[in-house]
C-alpha positions as CSV (number, residue, x, y, z in Angstrom):
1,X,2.5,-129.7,94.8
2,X,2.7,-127.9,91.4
3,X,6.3,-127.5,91.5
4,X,6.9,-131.4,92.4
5,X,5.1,-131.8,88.6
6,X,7.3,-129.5,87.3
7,X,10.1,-130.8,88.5
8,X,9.1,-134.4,87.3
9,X,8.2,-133.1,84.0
10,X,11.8,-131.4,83.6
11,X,13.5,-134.5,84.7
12,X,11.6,-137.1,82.4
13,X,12.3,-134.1,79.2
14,X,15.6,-134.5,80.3
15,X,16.2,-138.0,80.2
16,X,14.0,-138.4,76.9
17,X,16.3,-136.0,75.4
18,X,19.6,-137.5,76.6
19,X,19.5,-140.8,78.0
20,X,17.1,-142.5,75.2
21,X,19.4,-140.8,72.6
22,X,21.9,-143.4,70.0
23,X,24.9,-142.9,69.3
24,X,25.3,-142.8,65.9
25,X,29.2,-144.9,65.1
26,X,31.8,-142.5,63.4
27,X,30.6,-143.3,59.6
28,X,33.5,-145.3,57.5
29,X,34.3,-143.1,54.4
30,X,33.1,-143.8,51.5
31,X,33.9,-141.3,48.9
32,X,36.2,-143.2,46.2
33,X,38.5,-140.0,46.1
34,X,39.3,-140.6,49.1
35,X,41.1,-143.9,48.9
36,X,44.4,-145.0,47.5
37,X,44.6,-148.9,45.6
38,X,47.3,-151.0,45.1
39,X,48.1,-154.5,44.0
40,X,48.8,-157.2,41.4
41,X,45.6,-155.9,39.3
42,X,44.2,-152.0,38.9
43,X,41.1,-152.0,40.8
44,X,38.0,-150.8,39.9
45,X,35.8,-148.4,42.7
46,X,32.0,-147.7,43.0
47,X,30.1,-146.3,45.8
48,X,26.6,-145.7,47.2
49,X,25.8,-143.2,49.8
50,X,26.6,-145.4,52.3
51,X,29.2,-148.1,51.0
52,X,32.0,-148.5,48.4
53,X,33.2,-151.6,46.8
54,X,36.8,-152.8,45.5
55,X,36.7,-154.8,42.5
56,X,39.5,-156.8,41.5
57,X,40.2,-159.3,38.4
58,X,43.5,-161.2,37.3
59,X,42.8,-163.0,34.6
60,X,46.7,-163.6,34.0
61,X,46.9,-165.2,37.2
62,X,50.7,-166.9,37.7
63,X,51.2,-169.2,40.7
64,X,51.8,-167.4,43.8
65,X,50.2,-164.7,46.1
66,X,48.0,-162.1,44.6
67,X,47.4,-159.0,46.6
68,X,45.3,-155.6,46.9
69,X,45.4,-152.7,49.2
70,X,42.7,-150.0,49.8
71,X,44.3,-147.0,52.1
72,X,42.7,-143.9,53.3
73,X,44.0,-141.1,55.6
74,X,41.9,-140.8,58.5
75,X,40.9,-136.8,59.3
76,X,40.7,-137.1,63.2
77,X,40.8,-139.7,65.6
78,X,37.6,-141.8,65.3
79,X,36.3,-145.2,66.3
80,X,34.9,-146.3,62.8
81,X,32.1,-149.1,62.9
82,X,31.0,-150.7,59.8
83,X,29.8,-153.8,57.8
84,X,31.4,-155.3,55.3
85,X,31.1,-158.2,52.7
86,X,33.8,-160.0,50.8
87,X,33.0,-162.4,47.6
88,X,34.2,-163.3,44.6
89,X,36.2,-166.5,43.1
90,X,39.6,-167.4,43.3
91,X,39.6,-170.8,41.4
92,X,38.8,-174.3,42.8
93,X,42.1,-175.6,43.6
94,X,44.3,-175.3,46.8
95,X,42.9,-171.7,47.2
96,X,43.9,-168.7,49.8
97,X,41.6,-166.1,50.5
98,X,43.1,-163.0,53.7
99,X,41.4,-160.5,54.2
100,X,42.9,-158.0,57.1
101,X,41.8,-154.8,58.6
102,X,44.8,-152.1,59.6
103,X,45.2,-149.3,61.4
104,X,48.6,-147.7,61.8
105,X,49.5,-145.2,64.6
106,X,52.8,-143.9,64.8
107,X,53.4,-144.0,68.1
108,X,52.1,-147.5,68.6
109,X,52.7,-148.8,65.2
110,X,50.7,-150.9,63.1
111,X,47.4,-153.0,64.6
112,X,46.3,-155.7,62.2
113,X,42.7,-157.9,62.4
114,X,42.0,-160.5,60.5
115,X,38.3,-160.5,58.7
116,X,38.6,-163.6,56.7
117,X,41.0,-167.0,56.8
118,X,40.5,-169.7,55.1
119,X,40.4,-171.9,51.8
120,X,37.7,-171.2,49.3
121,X,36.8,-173.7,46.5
122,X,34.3,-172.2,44.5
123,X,32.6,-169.5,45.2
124,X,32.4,-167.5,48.5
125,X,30.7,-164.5,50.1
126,X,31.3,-163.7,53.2
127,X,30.2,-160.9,55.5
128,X,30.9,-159.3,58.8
129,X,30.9,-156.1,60.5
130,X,34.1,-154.9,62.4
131,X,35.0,-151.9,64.5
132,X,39.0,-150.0,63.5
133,X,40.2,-147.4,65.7
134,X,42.2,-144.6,63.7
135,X,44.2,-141.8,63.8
136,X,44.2,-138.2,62.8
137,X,47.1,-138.2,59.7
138,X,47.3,-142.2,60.0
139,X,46.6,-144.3,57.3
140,X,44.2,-147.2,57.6
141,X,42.4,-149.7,55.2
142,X,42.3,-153.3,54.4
143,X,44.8,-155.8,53.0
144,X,43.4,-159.0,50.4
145,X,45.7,-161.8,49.6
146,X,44.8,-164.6,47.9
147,X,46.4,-167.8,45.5
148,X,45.4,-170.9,44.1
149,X,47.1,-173.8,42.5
150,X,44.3,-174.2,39.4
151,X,44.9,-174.5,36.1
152,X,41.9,-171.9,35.2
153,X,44.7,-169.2,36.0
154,X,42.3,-166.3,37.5
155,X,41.4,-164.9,40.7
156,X,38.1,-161.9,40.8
157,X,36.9,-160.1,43.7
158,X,34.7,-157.7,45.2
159,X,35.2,-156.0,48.6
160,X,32.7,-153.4,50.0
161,X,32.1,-151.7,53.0
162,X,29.3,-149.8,54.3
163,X,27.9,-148.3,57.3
164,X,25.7,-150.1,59.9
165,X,22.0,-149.6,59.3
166,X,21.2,-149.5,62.9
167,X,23.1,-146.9,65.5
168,X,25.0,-148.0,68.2
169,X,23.5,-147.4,72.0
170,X,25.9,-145.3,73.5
171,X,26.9,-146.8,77.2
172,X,26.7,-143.9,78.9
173,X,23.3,-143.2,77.6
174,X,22.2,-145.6,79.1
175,X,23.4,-144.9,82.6
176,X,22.1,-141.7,82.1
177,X,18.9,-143.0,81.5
178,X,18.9,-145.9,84.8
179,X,19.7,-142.6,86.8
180,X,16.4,-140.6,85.3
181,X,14.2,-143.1,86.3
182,X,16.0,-143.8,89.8
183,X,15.3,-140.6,90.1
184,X,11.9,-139.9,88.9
185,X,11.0,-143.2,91.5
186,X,12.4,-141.1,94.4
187,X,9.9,-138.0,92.9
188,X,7.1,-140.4,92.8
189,X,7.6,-141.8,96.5
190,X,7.8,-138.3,97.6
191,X,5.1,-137.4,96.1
192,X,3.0,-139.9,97.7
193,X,4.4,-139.0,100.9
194,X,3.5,-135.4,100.8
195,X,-0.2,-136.1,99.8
């Protein structure tokens, strides 16, 4: 009888160590170093320890498409998970606001997604959380165009990213976990079938 207890009580260590266990996502980088910016304006960078934000301002602003890039060099291959939040003003009139997401892979090429489309007046903040495969070597980062036709002649912007607060179940885990307790039912039956 002992040994059916120890046996229980070394499955249900087991699955509390391994099955109820999260995932933490692959954390986005945020060290300011570690990125390289680009566009119609010099962007400014600041960081937390666990986001970083790209601030941009034209205040010269002549009629056409403004745009920013933020790249980074991804040190292994990595599923990165992350929230981000977009806001700022571009004007009031017949404005453009694209934000993208990209990934490039040499082999495969370049894989774009789109964060934000549409036609602020005013105004806007906008937030989301999106998940960018990348590549050991490969560059990734994000991609902000915007225009307006306004007299006011400026466009400013902030876009950050940051980690999720909360870890992401892994899937596996939680097989691993159904299987514990299938198991630790069939102990129990047995159990009762012996006594």
């Amino acid at each position: 009888m002992r040994s059916v207890y120890g046996l229980r009580f070394c499955l249900v260590t087991m699955v509390l160590a391994t099955g109820c266990t999260a995932l933490q996502a692959d954390p986005v980088d945020v060290n300011p170093a570690d990125w390289t910016t680009s566009g119609t304006t010099a962007v400014s960078l600041s960081s937390t320890a666990n986001s970083l934000s790209f601030s941009y301002n034209d205040t010269n602003y002549s009629y056409g498409i403004d745009n920013w890039t933020f790249t980074n060099t991804a040190a292994a291959n990595q599923t990165l998970t992350f929230n981000w939040e977009n806001s700022g003003l571009f004007s009031w009139f017949e404005t453009s606001d694209v934000v993208t997401a990209f990934s490039y892979n040499s082999t495969d090429g370049e894989t774009v997604d789109t964060l934000v489309s549409n036609s602020p007046s005013g105004n806007f903040d906008e937030l989301g959380n999106e998940t960018l495969t990348v590549y050991a070597g490969e560059t990734y980062g994000f991609t902000i165009k915007g225009s307006n036709y306004d007299s006011s002649r400026f466009m400013e912007g902030t876009f950050t990213i940051s980690d999720p607060e909360s870890p992401v179940p892994e899937p596996a885990a939680g097989w691993l976990l159904l299987t514990g307790l299938a198991a630790m039912s069939a102990f129990s039956l047995l159990r009762k079938r012996m006594a």
